[in-house]
C-alpha positions as CSV (number, residue, x, y, z in Angstrom):
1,X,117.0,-47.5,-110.1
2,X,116.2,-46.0,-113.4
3,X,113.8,-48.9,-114.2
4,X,112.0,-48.7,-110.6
5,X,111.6,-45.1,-110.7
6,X,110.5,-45.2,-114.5
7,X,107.5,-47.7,-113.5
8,X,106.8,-46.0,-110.2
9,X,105.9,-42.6,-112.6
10,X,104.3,-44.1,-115.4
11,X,102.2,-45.8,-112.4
12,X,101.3,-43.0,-111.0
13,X,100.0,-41.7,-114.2
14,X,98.5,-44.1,-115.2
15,X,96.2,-43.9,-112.0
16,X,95.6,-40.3,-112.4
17,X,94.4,-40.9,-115.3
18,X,92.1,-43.4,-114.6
19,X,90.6,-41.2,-111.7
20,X,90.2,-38.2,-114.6
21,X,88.1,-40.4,-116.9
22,X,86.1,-41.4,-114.5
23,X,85.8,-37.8,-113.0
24,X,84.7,-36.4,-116.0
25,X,82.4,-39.5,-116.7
26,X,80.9,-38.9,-113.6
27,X,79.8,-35.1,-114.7
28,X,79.1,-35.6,-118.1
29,X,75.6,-36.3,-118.3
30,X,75.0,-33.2,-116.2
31,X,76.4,-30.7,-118.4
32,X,74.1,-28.3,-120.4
33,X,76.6,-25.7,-122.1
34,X,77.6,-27.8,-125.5
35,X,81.5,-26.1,-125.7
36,X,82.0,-27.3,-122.6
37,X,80.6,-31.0,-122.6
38,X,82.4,-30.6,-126.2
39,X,85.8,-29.6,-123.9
40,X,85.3,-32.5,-121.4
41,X,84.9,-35.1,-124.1
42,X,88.0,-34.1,-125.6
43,X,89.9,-33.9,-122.8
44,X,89.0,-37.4,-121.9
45,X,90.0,-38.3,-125.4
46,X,93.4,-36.8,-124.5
47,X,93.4,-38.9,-121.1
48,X,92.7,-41.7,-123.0
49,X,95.1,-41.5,-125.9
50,X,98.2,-40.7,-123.0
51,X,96.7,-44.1,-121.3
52,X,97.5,-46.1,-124.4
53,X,100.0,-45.0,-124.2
54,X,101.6,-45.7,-120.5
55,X,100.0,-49.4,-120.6
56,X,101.9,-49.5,-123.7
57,X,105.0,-48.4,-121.8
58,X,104.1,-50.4,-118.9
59,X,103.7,-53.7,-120.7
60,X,107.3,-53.5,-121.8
61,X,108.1,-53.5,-118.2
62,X,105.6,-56.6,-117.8
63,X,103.5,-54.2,-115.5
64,X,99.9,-53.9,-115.3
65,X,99.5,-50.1,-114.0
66,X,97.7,-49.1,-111.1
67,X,94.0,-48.2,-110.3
68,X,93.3,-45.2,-108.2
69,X,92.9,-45.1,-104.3
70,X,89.3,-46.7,-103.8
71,X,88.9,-44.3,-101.1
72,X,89.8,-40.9,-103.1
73,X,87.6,-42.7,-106.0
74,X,84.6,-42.7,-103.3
75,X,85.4,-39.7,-101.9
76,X,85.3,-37.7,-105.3
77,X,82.4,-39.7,-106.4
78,X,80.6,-39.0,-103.2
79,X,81.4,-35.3,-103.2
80,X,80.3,-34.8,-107.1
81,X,76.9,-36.2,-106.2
82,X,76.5,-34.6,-103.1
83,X,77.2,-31.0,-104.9
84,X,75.0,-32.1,-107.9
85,X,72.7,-32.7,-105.9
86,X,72.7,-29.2,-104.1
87,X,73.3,-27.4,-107.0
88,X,73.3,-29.0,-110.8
89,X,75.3,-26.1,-112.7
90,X,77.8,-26.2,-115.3
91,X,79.3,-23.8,-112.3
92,X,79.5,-26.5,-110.0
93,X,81.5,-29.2,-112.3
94,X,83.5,-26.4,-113.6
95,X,84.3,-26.2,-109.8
96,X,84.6,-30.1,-109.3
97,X,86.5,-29.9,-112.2
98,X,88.8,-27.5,-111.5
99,X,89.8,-28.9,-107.8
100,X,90.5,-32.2,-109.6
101,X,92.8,-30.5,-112.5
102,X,94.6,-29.0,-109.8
103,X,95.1,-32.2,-107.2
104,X,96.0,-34.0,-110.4
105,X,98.9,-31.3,-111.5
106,X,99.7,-31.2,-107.6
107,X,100.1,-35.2,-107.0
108,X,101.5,-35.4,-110.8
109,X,104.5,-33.0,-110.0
110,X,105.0,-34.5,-106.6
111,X,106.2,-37.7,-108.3
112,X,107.9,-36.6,-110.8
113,X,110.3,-34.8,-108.8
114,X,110.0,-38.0,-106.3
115,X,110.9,-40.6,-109.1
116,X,113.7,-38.2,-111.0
117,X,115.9,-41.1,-111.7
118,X,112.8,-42.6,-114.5
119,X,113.9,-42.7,-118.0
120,X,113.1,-39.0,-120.0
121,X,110.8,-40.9,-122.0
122,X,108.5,-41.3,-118.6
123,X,108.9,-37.8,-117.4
124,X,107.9,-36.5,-120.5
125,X,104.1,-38.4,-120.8
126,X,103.9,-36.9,-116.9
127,X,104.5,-33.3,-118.1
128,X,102.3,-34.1,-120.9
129,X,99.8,-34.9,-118.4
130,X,100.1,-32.1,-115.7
131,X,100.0,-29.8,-118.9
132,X,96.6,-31.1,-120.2
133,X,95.4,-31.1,-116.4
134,X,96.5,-27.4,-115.9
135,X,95.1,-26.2,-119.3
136,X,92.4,-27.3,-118.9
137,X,92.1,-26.2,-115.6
138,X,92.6,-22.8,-117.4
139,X,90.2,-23.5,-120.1
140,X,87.1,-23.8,-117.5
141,X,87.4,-20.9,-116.0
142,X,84.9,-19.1,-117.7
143,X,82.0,-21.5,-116.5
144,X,82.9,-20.6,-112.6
C-alpha cells in the first residue's frame, strides 16, 4: 500500500508539474513587467528542479510519471489564448496565473490526503509543491 500510494502522489505531481511549465511557457512571451517575467522564470526553475527530482524518485520505482489530462492541457491552452487575445496584460496572466496556482494547490492537497499511506519522503516534495504554487499565487497579486 505504501509503495502504491507513494507512486500514485509523486504521479500526480509530477503531472502538475508538467501542466505549470507549460502554463507559464505559454505566457511568457507576453509579459512586459521585467520582475514579474523575472518571477515566472524562476518559478519554473523551481518546477523544474522538484521534477528532477520526482522522475528521480519515480525511476526507483521503475515508473515513468504521468503527463497531464490532454483535455485540461487544451482547455488551459485554449482559455490563455483566448484571454490574450481579448486583453494582453500582465493583469490578465497574473489572473491565468493565479487560477492555475490555485487549481494546482487544490488538486495537489486533494491527493495528498487521498494517497496518505505514501512514504513521508513523497508527501513532503507535494507540500513543497503546493507551497511554491500558493506563494506564488501570493507573490502575483500585485499585477491583478
Amino acid at each position: 500500500m505504501i509503495e502504491q500510494d507513494t507512486i500514485r502522489l509523486l504521479r500526480e505531481c509530477d503531472a502538475g508539474i508538467k501542466m505549470g511549465i507549460s502554463s507559464i511557457d505559454d505566457v511568457l512571451s507576453y509579459v512586459s513587467d521585467k520582475d514579474f517575467k523575472d518571477g515566472l522564470i524562476d518559478c519554473k526553475a523551481e518546477h523544474e528542479k522538484l521534477g528532477c527530482e520526482i522522475r528521480d524518485r519515480l525511476a526507483k520505482f521503475q515508473d515513468d510519471g504521468k503527463e497531464p489530462n490532454p483535455m485540461a492541457k487544451g482547455m488551459s491552452w485554449i482559455k490563455t489564448n483566448t484571454m490574450l487575445t481579448l486583453n494582453e496584460s500582465d493583469e490578465t496572466i497574473a489572473d491565468l496565473m493565479t487560477d492555475g496556482c490555485n487549481m494546482g494547490v487544490k488538486s495537489l492537497s486533494k491527493y495528498l490526503n487521498k494517497y496518505e499511506a505514501a512514504e513521508e519522503y513523497s508527501k513532503d516534495i507535494a507540500k513543497k509543491l503546493i507551497n511554491l504554487e500558493g506563494q506564488f499565487a501570493v507573490d502575483i497579486r500585485k499585477y491583478l
